[in-house]
C-alpha positions as CSV (number, residue, x, y, z in Angstrom):
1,X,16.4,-7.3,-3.8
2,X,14.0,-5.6,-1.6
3,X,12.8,-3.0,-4.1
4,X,8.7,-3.0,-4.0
5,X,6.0,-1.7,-5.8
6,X,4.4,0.9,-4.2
7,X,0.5,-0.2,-2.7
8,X,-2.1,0.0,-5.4
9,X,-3.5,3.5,-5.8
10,X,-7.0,3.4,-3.4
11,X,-10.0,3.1,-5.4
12,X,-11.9,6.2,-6.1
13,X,-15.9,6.2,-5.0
14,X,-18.4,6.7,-7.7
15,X,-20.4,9.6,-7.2
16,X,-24.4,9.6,-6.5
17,X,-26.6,11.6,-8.2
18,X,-26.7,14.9,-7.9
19,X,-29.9,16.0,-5.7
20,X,-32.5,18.2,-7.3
21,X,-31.1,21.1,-4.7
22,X,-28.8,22.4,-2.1
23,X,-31.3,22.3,0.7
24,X,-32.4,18.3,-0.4
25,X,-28.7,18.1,-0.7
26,X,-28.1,19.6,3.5
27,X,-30.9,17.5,4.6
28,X,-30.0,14.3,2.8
29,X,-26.8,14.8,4.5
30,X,-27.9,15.4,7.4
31,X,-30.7,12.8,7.8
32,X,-28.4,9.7,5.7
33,X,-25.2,9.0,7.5
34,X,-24.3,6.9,4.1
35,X,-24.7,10.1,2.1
36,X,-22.3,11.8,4.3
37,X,-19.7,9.0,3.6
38,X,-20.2,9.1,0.2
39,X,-19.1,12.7,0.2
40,X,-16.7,12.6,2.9
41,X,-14.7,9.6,0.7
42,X,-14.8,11.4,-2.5
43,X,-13.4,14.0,0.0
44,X,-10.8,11.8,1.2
45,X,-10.1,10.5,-2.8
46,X,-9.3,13.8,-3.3
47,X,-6.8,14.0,-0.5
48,X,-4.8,11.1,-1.6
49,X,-4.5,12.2,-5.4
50,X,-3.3,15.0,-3.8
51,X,-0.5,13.1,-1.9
52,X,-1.8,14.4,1.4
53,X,-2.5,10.5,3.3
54,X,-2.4,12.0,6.7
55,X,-5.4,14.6,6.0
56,X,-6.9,11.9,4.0
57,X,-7.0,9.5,7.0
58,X,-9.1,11.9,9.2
59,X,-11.7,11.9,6.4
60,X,-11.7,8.5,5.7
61,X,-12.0,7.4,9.1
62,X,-14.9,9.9,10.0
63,X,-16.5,8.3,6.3
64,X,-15.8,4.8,7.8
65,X,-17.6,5.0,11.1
66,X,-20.7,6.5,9.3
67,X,-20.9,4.0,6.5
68,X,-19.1,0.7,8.2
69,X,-20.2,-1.2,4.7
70,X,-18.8,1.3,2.3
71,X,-16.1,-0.3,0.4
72,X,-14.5,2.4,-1.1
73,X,-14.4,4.0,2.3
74,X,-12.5,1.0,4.0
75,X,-10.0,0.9,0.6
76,X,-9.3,4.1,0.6
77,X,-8.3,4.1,4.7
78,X,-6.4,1.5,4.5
79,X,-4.9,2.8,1.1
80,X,-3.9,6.4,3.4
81,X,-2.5,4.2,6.2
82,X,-0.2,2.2,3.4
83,X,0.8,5.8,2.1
84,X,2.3,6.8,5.4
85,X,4.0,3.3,6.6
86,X,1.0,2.4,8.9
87,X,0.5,-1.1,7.8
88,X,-0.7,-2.1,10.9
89,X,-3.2,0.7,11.0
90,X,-4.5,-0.1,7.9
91,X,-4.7,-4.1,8.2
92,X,-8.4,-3.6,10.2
93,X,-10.2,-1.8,6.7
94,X,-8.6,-3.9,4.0
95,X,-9.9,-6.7,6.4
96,X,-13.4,-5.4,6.1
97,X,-13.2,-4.9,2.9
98,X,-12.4,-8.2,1.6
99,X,-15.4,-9.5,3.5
100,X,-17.6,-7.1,2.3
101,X,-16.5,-7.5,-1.6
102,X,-14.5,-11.1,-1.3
103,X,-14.5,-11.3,-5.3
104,X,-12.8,-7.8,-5.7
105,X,-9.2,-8.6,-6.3
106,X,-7.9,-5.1,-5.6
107,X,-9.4,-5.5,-1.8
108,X,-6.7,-8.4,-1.3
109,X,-3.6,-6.9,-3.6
110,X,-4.2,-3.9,-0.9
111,X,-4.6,-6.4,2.0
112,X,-1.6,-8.1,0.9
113,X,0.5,-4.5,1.2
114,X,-0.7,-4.5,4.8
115,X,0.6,-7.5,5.6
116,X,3.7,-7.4,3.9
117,X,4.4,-3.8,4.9
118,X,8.5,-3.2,4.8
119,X,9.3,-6.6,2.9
120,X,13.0,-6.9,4.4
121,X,11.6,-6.3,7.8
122,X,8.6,-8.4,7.5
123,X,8.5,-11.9,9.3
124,X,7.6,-14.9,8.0
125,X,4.2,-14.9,9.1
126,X,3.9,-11.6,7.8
127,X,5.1,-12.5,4.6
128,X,2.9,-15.9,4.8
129,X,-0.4,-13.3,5.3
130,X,0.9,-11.6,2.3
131,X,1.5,-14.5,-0.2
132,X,-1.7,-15.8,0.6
133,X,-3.6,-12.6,0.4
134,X,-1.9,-11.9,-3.5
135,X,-2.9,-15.6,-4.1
136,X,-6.0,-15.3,-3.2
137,X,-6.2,-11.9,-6.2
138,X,-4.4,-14.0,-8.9
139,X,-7.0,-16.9,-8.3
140,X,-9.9,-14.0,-8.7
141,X,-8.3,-12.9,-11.5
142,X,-4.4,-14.0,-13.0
143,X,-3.9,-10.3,-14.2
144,X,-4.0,-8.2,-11.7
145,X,-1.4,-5.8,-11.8
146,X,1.6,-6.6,-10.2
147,X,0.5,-9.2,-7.8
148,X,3.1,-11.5,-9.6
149,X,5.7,-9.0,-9.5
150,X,5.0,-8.9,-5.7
151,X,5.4,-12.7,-5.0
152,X,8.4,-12.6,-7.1
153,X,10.0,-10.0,-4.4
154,X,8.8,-12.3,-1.5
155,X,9.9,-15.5,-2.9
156,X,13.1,-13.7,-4.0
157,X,14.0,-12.2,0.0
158,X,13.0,-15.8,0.9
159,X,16.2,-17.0,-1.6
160,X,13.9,-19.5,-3.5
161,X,15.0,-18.5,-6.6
162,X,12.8,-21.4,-8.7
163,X,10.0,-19.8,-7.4
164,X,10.9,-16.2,-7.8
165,X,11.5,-16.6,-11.3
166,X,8.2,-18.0,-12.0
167,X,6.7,-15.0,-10.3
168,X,8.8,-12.7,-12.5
169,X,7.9,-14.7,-15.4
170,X,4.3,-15.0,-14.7
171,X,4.9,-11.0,-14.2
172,X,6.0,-10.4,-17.6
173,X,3.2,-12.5,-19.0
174,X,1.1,-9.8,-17.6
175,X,3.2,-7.0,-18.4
176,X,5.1,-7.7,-21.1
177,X,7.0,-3.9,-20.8
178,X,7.4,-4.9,-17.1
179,X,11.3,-4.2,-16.7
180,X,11.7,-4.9,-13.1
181,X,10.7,-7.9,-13.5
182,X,12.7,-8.7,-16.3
183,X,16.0,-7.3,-14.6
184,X,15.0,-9.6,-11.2
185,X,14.7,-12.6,-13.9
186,X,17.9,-11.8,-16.1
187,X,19.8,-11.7,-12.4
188,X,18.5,-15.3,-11.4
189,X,19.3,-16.5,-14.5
190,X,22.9,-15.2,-14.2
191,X,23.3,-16.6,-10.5
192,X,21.8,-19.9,-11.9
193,X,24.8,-20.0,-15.1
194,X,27.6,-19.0,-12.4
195,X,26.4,-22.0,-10.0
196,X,26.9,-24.2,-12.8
197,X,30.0,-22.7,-14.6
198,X,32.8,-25.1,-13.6
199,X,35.2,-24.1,-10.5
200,X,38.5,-23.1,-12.2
């Protein structure tokens, strides 16, 4: 019951341009802090694809404090902090990030990892953060991969199983191949027939 997805995988940063040569390239660096970040998060991108979150954060971080407007640089922070169990480390980027691109749903299904963290040691305010964060995706765009599959699992530990089940429905509506979602709903749907099997 407490199985999870794993956090969405950070969001890579789109390269700039290359510059017409090394030495523009140095002193562009050098002279734009938000050139630096640029690199320094491809850097950290890099990192993560790698599987190597804790290098990755050192990066990040360094590209975060240059470039406190760069998206990608928040995501992918707070994407290394999810990696390594730091939810609470990573809940001050994804913050940032969904007010700096509030109609990005990824920015809240990677908020809403943060919150949730550990789903059977989360509270109910944590879960509460959660739900509303994945809600808040959904409403920006229905489809987002496996925000419903997530809800499902909260509304599932929460034993409201009417809601659960629309979750995992709405899931496979998304996904028809989605078979975690399908076991969760085939088990609800057994526990419902054995509540209303007669008592022998």
């Amino acid at each position: 019951m407490s199985k999870q997805r794993n956090a969405q995988r950070p969001k890579t940063a789109t390269s700039a341009p290359p510059p017409r040569s090394a030495a523009d390239a140095r002193r562009q660096a050098a002279d734009d802090p938000a050139a630096r970040a640029q690199r320094l998060v491809g850097e950290g991108a890099r990192l993560l694809a790698a599987k190597r979150p804790g290098e990755a954060v050192e990066i990040l971080s360094e590209a975060w404090e240059l470039d406190p407007q760069n998206v990608a640089a928040a995501i992918n922070l707070g994407g290394a902090y999810i990696l390594q169990g730091k939810h609470e480390h990573a809940i001050p980027a994804l913050e940032a990030a969904t007010r700096l691109e509030p109609d990005n749903p990824m920015t809240w299904v990677n908020l809403a990892a943060a919150y949730l963290g550990k789903l059977p040691f989360a509270t109910q305010e944590r879960q509460d953060r959660a739900i509303a964060a994945f809600e808040r995706a959904v409403a920006l765009n229905p489809r987002t991969p496996n925000v419903h599959y997530n809800l499902g699992l909260i509304f599932l530990e929460r034993d409201d199983l009417g809601r659960a089940a629309g979750c995992f429905r709405d899931a496979l509506d998304t996904d028809p191949t989605d078979r975690d979602a399908q076991h969760w709903l085939d088990q609800i749907s057994r526990s419902a027939e054995t509540r209303r099997a007669p008592q022998g």
